[in-house]
Wavefront OBJ file of the C-alpha trace (Angstrom):
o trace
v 0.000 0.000 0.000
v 1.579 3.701 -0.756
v 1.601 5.790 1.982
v -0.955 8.680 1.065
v -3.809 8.315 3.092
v -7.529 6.573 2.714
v -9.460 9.021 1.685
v -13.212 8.742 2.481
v -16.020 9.037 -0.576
v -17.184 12.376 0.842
v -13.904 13.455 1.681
v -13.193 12.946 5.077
v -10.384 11.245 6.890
v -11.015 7.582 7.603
v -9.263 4.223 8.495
v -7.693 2.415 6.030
v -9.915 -0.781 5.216
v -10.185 -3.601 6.997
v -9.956 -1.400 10.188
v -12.989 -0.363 12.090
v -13.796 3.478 13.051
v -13.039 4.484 16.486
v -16.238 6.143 18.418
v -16.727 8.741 19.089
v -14.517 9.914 16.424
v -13.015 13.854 15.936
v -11.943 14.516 12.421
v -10.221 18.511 12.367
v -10.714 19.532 8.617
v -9.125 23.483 8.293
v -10.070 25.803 5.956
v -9.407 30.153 5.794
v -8.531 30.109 9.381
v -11.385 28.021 10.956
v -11.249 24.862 12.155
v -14.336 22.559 13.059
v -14.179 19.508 15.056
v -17.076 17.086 14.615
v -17.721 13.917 17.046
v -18.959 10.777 15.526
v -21.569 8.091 16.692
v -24.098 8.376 19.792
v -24.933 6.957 22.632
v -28.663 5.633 22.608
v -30.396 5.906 25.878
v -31.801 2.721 27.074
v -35.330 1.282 26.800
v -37.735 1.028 29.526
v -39.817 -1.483 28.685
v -43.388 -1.553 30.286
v -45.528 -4.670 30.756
v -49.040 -3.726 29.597
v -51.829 -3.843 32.378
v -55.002 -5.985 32.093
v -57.146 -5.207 29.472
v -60.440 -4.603 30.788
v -62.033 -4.879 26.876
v -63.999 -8.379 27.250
v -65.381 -7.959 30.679
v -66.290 -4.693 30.055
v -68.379 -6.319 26.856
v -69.564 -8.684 29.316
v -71.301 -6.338 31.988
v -73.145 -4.375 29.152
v -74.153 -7.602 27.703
v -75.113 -8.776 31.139
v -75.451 -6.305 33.479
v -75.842 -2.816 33.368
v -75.726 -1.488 29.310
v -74.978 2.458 29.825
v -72.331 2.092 32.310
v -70.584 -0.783 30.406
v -71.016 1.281 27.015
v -68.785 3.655 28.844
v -66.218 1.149 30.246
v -65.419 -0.232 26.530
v -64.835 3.595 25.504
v -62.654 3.427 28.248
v -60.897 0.119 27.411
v -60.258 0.735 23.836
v -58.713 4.141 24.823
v -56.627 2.267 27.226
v -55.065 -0.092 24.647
v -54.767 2.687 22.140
v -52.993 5.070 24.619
v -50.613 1.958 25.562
v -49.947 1.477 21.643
v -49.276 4.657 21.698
v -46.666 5.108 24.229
v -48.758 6.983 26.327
v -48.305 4.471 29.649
v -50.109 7.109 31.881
v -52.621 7.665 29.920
v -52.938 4.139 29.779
v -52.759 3.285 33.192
v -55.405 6.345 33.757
v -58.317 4.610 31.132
v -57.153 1.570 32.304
v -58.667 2.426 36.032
v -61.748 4.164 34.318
v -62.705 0.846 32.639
v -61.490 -1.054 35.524
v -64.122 1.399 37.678
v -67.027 1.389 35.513
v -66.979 -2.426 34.729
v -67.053 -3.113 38.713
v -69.754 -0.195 39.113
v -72.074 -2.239 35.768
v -71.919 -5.448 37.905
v -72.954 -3.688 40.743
v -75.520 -1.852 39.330
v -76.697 -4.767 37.476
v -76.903 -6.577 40.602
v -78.999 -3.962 42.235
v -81.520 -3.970 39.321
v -82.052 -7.664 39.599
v -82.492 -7.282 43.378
v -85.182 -4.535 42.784
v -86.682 -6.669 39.999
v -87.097 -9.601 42.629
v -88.524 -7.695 45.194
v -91.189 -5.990 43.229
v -91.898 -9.338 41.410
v -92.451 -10.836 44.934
v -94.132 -7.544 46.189
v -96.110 -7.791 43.108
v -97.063 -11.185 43.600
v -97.901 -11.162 47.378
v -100.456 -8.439 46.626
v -102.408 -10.166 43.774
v -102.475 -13.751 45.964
v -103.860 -11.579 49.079
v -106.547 -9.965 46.973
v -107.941 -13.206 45.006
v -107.655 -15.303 48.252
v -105.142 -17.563 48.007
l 1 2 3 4 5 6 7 8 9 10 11 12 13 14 15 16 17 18 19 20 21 22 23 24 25 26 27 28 29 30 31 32 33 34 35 36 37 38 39 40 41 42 43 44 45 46 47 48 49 50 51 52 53 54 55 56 57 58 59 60 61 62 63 64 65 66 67 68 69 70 71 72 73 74 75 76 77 78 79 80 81 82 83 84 85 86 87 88 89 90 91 92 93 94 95 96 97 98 99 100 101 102 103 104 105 106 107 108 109 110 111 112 113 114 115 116 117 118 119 120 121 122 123 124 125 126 127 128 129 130 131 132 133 134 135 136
């Protein structure tokens, strides 16, 4: 090999071939006086990785199927923004629907349980009157 240097396609300084670039590299190219000094490669910051939280999607289908419809309408909105927000990157935001669905599915089932109670009684209620005023 003669002894000029490798020059680089876009005219910078590099290594000959066969040897790999030192990082972070400084390469001084002068010019009228000024000199600039440019630093190669990066560190990347590392990755937090977040386990998603439960997805409250099916039960929340299942207490508006089941239970109590308005309140369960509003805790699939609530479960699909969840999973979007998480998609999105937006863990809070996530973790914020998340405990809205988680909320409003708990509060269907209770309401839902209510109603049935109420339904009972005045079915019994209902009953006990009409047997009392045939004679039964």
């Amino acid at each position: 090999m003669d002894n000029q240097a490798y020059k680089h396609p876009y005219g910078q300084n590099a290594p000959p071939p066969g040897y790999a670039p030192q990082y972070p590299q400084q390469m001084h190219q002068s010019s009228s006086n000024v000199t600039v000094v440019t630093a190669g490669g990066f560190q990347p910051a590392p990755v937090i990785v977040t386990p998603p939280e439960r997805d409250w999607t099916v039960p929340a289908v299942m207490v508006t199927l089941c239970c109590f419809f308005p309140t369960g309408i509003c805790a699939i909105i609530a479960a699909v923004n969840a999973r979007s927000q998480f998609l999105a990157g937006d863990t809070e935001g996530a973790r914020s629907s998340n405990a809205w669905a988680r909320g409003l599915t708990f509060a269907s089932i209770g309401f839902g349980v209510a109603w049935i109670g109420v339904v009972i009684a005045l079915y019994i209620w209902v009953w006990s009157v009409a047997t009392s005023l045939n004679g039964y």
